[in-house]
N, CA, C and O of each residue as an XYZ file, in Angstrom:
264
protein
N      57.226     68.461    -48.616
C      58.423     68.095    -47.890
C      58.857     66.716    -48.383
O      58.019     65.885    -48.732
N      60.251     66.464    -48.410
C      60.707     65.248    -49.012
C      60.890     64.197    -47.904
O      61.201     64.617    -46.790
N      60.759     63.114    -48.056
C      60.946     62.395    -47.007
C      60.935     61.126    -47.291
O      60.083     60.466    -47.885
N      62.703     60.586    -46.477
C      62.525     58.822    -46.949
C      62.047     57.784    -46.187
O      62.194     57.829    -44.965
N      61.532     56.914    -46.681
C      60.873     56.465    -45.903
C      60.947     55.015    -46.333
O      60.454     54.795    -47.439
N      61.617     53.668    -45.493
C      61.477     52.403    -45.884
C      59.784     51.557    -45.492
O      59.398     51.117    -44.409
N      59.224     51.572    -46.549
C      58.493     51.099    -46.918
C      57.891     49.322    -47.478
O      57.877     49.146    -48.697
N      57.696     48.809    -47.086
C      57.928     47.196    -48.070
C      56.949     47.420    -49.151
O      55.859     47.969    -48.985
N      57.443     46.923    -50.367
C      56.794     47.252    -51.813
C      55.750     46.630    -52.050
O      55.014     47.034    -52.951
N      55.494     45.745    -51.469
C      54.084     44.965    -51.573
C      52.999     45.764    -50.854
O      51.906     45.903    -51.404
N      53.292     46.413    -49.394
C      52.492     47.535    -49.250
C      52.526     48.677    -49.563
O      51.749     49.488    -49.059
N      53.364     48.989    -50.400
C      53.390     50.522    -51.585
C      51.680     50.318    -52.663
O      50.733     51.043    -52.969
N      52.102     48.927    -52.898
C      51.765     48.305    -54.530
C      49.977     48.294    -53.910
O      49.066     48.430    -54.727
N      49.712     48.133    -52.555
C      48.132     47.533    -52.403
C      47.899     49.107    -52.116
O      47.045     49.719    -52.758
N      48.790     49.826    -51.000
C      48.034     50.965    -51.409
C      47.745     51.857    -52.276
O      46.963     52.789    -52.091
N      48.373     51.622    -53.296
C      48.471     51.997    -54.977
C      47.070     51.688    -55.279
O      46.162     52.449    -55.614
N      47.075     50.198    -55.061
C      45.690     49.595    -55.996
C      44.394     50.092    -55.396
O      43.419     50.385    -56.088
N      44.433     50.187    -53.868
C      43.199     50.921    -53.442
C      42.921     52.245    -53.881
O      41.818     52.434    -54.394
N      43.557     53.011    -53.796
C      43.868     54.650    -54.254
C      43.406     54.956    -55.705
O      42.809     55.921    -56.182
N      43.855     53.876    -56.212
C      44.263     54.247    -57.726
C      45.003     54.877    -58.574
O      44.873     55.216    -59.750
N      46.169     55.024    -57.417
C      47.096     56.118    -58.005
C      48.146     55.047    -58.464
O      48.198     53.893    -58.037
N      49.102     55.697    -59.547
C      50.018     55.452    -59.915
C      51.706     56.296    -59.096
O      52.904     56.017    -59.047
N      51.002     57.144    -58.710
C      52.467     57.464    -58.222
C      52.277     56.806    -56.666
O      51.292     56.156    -56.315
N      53.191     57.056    -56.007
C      53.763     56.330    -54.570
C      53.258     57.310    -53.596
O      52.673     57.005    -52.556
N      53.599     58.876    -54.117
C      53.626     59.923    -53.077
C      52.301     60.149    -53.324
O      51.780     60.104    -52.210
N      51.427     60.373    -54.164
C      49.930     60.639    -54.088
C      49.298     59.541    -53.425
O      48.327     59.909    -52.765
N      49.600     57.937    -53.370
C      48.728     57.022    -52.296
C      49.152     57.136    -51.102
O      48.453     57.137    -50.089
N      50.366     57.242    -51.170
C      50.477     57.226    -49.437
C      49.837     58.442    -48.951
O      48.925     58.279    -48.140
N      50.260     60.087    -49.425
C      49.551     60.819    -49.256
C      47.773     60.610    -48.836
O      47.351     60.782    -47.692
N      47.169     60.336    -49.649
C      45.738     59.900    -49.659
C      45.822     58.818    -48.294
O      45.252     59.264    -47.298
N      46.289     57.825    -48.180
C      46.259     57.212    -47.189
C      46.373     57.828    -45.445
O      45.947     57.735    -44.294
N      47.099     58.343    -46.168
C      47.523     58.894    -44.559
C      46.481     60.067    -44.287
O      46.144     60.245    -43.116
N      45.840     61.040    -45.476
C      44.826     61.726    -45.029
C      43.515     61.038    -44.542
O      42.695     61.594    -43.810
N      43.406     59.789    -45.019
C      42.415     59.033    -44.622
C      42.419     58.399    -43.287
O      41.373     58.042    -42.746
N      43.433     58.276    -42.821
C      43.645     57.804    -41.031
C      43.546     58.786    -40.766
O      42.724     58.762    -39.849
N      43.881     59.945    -40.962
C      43.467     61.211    -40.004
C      42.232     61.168    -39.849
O      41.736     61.196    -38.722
N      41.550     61.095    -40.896
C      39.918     61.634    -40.712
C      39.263     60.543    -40.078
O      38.196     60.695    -39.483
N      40.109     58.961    -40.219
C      39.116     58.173    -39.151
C      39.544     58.331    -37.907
O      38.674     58.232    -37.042
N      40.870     58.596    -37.484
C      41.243     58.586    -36.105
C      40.853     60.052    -35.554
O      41.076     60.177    -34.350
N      40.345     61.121    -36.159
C      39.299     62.402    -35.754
C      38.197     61.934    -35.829
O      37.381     62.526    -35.123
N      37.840     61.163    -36.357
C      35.997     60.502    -36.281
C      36.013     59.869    -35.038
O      35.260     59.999    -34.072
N      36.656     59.404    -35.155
C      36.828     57.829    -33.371
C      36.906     59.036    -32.288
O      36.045     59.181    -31.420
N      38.120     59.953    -32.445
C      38.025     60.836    -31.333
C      36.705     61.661    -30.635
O      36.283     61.754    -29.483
N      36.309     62.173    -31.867
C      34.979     62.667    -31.961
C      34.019     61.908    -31.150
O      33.480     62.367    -30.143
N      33.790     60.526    -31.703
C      32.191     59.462    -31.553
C      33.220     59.646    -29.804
O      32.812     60.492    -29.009
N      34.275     58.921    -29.490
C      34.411     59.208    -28.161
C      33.781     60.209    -26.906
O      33.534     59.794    -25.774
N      33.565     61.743    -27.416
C      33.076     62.771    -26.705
C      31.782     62.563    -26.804
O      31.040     63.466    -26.419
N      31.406     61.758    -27.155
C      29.785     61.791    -27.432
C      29.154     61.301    -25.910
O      29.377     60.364    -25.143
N      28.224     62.505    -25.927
C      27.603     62.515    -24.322
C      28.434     62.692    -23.269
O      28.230     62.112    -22.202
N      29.731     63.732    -23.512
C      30.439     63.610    -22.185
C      30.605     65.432    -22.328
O      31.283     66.111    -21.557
N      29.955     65.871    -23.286
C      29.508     67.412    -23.560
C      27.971     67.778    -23.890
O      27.076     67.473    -24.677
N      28.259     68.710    -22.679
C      26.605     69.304    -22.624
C      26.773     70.583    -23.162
O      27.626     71.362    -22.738
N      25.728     70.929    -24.402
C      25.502     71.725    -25.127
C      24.070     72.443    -24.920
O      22.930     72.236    -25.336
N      24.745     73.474    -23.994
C      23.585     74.454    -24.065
C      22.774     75.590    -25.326
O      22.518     76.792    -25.260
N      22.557     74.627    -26.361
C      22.459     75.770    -27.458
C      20.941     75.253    -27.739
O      20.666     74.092    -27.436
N      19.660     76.347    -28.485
C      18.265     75.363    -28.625
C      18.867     75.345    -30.404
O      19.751     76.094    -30.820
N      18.131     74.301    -31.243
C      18.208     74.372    -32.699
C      18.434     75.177    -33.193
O      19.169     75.128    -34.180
N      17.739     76.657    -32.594
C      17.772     77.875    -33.631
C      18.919     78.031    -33.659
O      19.383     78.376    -34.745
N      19.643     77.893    -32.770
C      21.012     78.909    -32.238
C      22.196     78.176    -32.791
O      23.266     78.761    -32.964
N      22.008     76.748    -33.108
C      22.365     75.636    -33.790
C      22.473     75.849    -35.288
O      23.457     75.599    -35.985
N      21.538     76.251    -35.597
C      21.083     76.856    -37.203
C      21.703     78.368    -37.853
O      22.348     78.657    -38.861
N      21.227     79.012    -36.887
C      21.604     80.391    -37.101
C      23.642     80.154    -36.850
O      24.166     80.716    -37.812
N      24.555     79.646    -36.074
C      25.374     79.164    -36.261
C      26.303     78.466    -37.757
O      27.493     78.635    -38.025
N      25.508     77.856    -38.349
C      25.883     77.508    -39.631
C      26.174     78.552    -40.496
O      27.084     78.639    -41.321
N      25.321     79.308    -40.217
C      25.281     80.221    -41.380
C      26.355     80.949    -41.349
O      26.682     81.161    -42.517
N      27.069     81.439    -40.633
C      28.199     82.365    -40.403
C      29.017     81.968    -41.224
O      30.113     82.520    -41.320
């Protein structure tokens, strides 16, 4: 999807340099997949201990496999 977007070029240019990309749309891209996965991690560590999981290891294990 195309999309414009005002940006300031000095933060185009650093998230360039972290990335390593040369194009604009592949760092920001990358960037923005990368806040997803920390702001789903944070969400995640949040639920921690506020769900009780009735499952023993096996059932835990045998689970993966599917």
């Amino acid at each position: 999807m195309r999309t414009t977007l005002n940006i300031p070029d000095e933060l185009i240019k650093r998230v360039q340099e972290i990335y390593s990309e040369k194009s604009k749309s592949r760092a920001v891209e990358k960037a923005l997949r990368e806040l997803l996965e920390i702001y789903a991690g944070k969400k995640l560590s949040e639920l921690a201990g506020k769900i009780e999981v009735e499952l023993s290891p096996e059932e835990i294990e045998k689970g993966r496999t599917r």
